[in-house]
C-alpha positions as CSV (number, residue, x, y, z in Angstrom):
1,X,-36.5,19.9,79.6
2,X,-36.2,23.9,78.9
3,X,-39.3,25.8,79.0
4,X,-39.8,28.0,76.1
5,X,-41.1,31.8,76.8
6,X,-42.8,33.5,74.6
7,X,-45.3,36.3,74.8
8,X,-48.1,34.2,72.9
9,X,-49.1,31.3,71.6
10,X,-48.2,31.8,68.5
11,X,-44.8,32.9,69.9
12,X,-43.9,29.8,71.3
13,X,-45.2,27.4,68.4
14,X,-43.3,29.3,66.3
15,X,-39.9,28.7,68.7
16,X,-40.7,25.2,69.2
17,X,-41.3,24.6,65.7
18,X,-37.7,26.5,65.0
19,X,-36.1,24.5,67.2
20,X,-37.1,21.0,66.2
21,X,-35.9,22.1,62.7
22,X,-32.5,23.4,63.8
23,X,-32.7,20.0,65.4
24,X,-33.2,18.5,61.9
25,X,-30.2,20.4,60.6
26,X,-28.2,19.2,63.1
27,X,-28.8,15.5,62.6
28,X,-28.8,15.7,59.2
29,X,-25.4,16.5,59.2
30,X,-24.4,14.2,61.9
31,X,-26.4,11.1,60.6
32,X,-28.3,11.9,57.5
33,X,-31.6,12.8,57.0
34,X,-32.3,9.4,55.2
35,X,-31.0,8.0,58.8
36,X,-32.9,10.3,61.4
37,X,-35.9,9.3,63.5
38,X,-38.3,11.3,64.9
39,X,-37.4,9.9,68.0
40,X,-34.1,11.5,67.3
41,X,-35.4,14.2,66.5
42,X,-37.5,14.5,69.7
43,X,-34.7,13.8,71.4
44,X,-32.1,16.4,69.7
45,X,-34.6,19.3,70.4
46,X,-35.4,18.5,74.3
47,X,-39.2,18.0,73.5
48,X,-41.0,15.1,73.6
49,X,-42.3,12.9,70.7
50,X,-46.3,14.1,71.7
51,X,-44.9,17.5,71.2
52,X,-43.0,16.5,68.4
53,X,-45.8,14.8,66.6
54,X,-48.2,17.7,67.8
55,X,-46.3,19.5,64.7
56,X,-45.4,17.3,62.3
57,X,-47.6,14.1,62.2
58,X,-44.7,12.2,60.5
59,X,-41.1,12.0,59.3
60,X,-42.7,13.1,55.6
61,X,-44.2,15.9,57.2
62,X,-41.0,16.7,59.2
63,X,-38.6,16.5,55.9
64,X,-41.4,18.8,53.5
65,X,-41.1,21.9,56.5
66,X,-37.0,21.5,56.3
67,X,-36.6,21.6,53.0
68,X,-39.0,24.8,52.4
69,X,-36.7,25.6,54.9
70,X,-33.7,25.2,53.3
71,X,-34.9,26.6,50.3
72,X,-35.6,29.8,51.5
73,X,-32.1,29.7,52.9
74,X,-30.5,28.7,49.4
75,X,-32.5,31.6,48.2
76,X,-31.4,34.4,50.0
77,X,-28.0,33.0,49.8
78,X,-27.9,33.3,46.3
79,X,-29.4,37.0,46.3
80,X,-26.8,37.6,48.7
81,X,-23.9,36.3,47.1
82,X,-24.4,37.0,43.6
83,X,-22.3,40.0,42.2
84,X,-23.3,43.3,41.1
85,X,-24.4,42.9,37.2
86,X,-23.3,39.5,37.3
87,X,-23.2,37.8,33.8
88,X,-25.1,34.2,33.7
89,X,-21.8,32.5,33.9
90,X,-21.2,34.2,37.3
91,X,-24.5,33.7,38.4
92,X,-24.4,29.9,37.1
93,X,-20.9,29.5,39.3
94,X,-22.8,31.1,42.5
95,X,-25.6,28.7,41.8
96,X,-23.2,25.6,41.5
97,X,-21.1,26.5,45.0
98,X,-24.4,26.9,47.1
99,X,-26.3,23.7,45.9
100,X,-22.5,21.8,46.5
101,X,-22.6,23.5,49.8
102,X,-26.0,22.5,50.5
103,X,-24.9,18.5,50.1
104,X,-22.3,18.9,52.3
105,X,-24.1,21.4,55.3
106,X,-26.9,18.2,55.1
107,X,-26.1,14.9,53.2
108,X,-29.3,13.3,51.8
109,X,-29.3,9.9,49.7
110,X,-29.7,10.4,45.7
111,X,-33.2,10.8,44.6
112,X,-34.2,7.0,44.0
113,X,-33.4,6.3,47.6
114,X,-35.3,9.2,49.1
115,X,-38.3,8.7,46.6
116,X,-37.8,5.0,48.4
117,X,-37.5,6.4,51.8
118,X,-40.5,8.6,51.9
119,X,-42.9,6.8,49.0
120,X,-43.9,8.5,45.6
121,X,-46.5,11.1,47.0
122,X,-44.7,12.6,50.1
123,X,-41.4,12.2,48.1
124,X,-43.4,14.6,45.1
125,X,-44.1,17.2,47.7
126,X,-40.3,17.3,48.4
127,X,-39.6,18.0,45.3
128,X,-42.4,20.4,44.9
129,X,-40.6,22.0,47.6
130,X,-37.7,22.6,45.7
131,X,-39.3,23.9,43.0
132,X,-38.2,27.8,43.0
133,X,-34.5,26.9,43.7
134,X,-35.0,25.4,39.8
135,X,-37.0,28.2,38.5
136,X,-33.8,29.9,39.6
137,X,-31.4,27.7,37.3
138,X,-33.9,28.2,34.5
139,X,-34.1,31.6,34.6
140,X,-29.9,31.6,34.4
141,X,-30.0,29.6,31.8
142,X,-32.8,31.7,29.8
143,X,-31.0,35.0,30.4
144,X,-27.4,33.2,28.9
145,X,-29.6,32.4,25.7
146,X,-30.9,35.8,25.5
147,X,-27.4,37.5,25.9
148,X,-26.2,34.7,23.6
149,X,-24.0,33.6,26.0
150,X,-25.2,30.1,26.2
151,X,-26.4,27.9,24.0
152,X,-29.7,25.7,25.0
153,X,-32.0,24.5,22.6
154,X,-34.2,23.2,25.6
155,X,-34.0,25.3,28.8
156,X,-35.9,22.7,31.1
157,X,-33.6,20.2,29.5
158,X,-30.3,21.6,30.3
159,X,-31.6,22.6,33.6
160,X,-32.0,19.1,34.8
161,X,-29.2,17.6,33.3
162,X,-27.3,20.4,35.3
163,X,-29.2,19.6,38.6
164,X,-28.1,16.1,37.6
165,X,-24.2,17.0,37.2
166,X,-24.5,18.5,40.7
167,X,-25.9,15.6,42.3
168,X,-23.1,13.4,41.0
169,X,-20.5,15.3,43.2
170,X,-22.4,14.2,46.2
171,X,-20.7,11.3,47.2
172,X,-17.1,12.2,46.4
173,X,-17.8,15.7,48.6
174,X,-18.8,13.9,51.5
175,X,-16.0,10.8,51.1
176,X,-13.9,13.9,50.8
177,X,-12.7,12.7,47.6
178,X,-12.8,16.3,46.1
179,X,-13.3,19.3,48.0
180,X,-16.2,21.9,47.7
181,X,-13.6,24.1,45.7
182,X,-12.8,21.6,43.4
183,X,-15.9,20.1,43.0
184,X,-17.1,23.3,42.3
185,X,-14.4,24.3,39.0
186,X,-15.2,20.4,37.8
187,X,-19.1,20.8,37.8
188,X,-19.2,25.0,36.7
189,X,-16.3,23.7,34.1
190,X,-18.1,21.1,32.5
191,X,-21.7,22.4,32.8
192,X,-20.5,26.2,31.0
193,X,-18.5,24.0,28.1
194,X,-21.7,22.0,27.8
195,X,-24.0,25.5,27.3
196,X,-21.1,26.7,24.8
197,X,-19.9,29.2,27.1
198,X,-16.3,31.6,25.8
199,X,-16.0,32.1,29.3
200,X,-16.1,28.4,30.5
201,X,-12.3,28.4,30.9
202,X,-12.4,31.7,33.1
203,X,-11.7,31.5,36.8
204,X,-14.8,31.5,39.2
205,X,-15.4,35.3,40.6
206,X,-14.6,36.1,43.7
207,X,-17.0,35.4,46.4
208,X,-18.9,38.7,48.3
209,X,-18.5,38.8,51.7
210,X,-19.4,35.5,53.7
211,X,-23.2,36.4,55.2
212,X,-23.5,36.2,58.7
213,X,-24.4,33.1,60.6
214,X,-28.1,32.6,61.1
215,X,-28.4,31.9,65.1
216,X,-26.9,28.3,66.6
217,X,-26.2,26.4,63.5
218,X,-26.8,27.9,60.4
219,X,-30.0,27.3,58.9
């Protein structure tokens, strides 16, 4: 097993804890995250399950720290990515390609399944967790009603039913039944008609420059 060095403490929990979660990220595309143990896990990151469990007392515990996580990741992507005074259809299409890229960098069952998996209270922490990614989608929406550019009589309304259309693409993504690109014009195509956007039928802008990597794998 590696030894990790690290000037402190703090240091090295904060590397071991990185790399059991790149471990997570690995798996989860491999297998799942519905499918991974911790012993998996463990296993994936060269530590043992003490070790493992000396973090993250269970497989709830494990999933809440990946998707913060991930959200901080979807987050700066979309910062990133989004184009200088981008209109709230661009930033809605930005929006739309990084949550269909997220499905496919880690697959996760639907919601039932995962509220199944994990139980009703860790299962409300997860999507607690998620919570700023759809302050983000709100605030798009708001700003297309203030421009006049969409139309949403209720913002938290169209919001879900948008997080909703998204999650619909999941399983033909990963069959490989569409791909990201075309998911991407069938989900920001419907979704903008749906808001009673003029520029619904306009092409999706061209993407900034691809971020670099994070280190090993991504996220």
């Amino acid at each position: 097993m590696p030894r990790i060095s690290a000037a402190t403490i703090g240091e090295h929990r904060a590397q071991t804890q990185d790399r059991i979660l790149r471990a997570v990220s690995r798996l989860s595309r491999d297998q799942g995250i519905d499918a991974i143990s911790m012993t998996d896990v463990a296993s994936e990151a060269e530590i043992t399950r003490t070790v493992l469990y000396n973090y993250f007392p269970d497989k709830a515990a494990l999933l809440l720290a990946f998707t913060e996580r991930v959200t901080h990741y979807f987050i700066d992507s979309y910062e990133r990515e989004l184009p200088d005074r981008a209109s709230p259809a661009e930033r809605l299409r930005v929006f739309v390609r990084l949550q269909l890229d997220g499905l496919l960098a880690h697959p996760h069952p639907g919601p039932a399944d995962l509220s199944a998996a994990l139980g009703p209270d860790a299962y409300q922490r997860l999507a607690d967790h998620v919570e700023p990614m759809q302050r983000i989608l709100t605030g798009i929406i708001e700003s297309g009603v203030s421009s006049g550019d969409f139309q949403a009589p209720d913002v938290a309304a169209a919001a879900r039913i948008i997080l909703a259309v998204i999650g619909a693409e999941r399983v033909p993504l990963l069959s490989g039944e569409v791909t990201p690109e075309e998911a991407e014009r069938i989900v920001s195509g419907f979704v903008l008609r749906g808001l009673g956007c003029p520029s619904a039928s306009a092409p999706a802008p061209a993407p900034a420059p691809a971020p670099a990597p994070a280190p090993e794998d991504g996220i």
